[in-house]
C-alpha positions as CSV (number, residue, x, y, z in Angstrom):
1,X,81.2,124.0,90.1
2,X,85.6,122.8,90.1
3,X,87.2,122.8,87.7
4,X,86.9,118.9,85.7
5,X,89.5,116.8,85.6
6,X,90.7,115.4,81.9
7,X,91.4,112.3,81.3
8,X,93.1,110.8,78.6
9,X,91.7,108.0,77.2
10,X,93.1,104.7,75.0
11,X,89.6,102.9,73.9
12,X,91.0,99.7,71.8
13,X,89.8,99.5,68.5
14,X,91.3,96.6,67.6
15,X,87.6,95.4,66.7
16,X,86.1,94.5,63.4
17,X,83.0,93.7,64.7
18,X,79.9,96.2,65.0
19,X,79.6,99.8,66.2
20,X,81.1,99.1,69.7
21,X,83.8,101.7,68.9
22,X,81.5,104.5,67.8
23,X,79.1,103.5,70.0
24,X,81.5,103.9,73.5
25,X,82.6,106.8,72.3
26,X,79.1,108.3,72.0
27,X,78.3,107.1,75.4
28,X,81.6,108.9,76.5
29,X,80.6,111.7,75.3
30,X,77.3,111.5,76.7
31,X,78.6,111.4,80.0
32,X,78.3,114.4,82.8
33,X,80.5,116.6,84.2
34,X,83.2,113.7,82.1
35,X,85.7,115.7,80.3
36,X,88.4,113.1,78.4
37,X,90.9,113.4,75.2
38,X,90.7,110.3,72.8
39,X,94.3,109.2,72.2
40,X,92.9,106.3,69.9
41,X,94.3,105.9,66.8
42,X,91.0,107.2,64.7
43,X,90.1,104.6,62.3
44,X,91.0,106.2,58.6
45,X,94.6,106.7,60.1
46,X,97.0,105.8,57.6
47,X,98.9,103.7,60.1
48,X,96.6,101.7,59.5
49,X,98.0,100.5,56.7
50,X,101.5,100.2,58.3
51,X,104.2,98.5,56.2
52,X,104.7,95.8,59.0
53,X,103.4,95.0,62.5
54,X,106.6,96.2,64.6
55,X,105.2,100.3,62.4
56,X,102.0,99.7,64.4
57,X,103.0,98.3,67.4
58,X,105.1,101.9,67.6
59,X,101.7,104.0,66.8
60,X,99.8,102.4,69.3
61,X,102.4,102.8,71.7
62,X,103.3,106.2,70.9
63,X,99.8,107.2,71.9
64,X,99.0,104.8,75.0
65,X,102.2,107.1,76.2
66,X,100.1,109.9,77.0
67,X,97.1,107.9,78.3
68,X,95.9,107.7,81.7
69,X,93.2,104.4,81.6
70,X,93.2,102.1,78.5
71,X,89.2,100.9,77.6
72,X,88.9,97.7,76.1
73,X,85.5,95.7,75.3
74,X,85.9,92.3,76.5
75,X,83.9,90.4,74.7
76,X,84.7,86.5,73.8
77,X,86.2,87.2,70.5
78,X,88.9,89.6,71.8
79,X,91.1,86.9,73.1
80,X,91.6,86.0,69.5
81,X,92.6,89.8,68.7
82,X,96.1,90.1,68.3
83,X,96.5,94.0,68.6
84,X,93.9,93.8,71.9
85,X,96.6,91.2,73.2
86,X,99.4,94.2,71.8
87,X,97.7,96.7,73.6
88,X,97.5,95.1,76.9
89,X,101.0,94.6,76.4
90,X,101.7,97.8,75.6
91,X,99.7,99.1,78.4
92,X,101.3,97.0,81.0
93,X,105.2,97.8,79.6
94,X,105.2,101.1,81.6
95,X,107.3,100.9,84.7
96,X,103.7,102.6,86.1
97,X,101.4,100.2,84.2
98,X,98.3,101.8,82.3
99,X,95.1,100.7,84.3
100,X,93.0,99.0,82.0
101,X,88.7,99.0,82.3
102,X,87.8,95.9,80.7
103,X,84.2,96.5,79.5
104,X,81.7,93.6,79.2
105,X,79.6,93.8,75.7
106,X,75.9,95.1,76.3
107,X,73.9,91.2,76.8
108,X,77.4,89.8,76.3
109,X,77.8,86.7,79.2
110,X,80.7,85.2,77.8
111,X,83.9,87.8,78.3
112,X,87.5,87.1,76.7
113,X,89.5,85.8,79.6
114,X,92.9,87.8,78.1
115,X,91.3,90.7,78.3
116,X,89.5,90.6,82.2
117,X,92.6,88.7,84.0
118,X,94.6,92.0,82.0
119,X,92.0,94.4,83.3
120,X,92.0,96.2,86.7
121,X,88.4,96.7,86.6
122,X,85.7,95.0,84.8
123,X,82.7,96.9,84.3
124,X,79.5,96.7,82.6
125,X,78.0,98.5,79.2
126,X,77.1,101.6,81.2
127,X,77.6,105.3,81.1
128,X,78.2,105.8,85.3
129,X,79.9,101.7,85.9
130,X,82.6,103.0,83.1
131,X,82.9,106.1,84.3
132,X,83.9,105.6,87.5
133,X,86.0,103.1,87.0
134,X,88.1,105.2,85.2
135,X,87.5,108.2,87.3
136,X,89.0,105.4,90.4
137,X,91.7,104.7,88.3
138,X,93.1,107.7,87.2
139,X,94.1,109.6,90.8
C-alpha cells in the first residue's frame, strides 16, 4: 500500500451548538486510509479567552497558516457567526486562498448562505462526500 498523504486540516469551531465539532472529528478519524493533523484551536485553549478580538483573529490565523482545506458546517445559524465569517476571511486572505468544504448539517435543509457562496465544495454529513472533497482539494 503508498505511502498516505497528510492533510492538514482547519475544522471551524466557531459553534456553540451541539456535538457537531466532536462529532466531525470522530468521523474523521473514522475514515480509511485518511491520515490528517487537526490545526483547530482545541476548545480549552486559553485563547479562548483572548483579551480582545484582533488576539483571536491572530490565533486563528496563525493556525489556518499551516492548513491545507478549511471544514466548516454550514448550517443556517452560521451566517450569524461572527468568527465562521472571520475564518472565511481568514482563509480567503492567502494570496493562494485556503479551499474551504462547506459541510451541510446531518437532516439540515436550510444551509447558511455565507458559508456555501465562501465554500469551494459543498458536501453532505458523510464520511466518503467529505473526504473526497478535501482529498480534490488538497493536490
Amino acid at each position: 500500500m503508498p505511502n498516505l498523504k497528510s492533510r492538514n486540516l482547519f475544522i471551524s469551531h466557531a459553534w456553540t451548538y451541539g456535538d457537531a465539532y466532536d462529532n466531525l472529528v470522530t468521523l474523521l478519524n473514522a475514515a480509511p486510509n485518511f491520515l490528517y493533523k487537526n490545526y483547530s484551536i482545541p476548545k480549552d485553549d486559553p485563547v479562548h479567552n483572548a483579551a480582545n478580538d484582533a488576539e483571536l483573529y491572530r490565533a486563528i490565523q496563525n493556525q489556518i497558516v499551516f492548513c491545507d482545506v478549511i471544514l466548516i458546517l454550514a448550517g443556517k445559524y452560521a451566517t450569524y457567526r461572527k468568527w465562521i465569517q472571520k475564518e472565511i476571511e481568514i482563509a480567503k486572505s492567502y494570496v493562494k486562498p485556503k479551499p474551504i468544504v462547506a459541510i451541510r448539517p446531518r437532516g439540515n435543509q436550510q444551509i447558511s448562505s455565507v458559508v456555501s457562496e465562501a465554500a469551494d465544495r459543498l458536501v453532505n454529513w458523510n464520511t466518503d462526500s467529505i473526504v473526497s472533497a478535501i482529498r480534490e482539494l488538497d493536490r
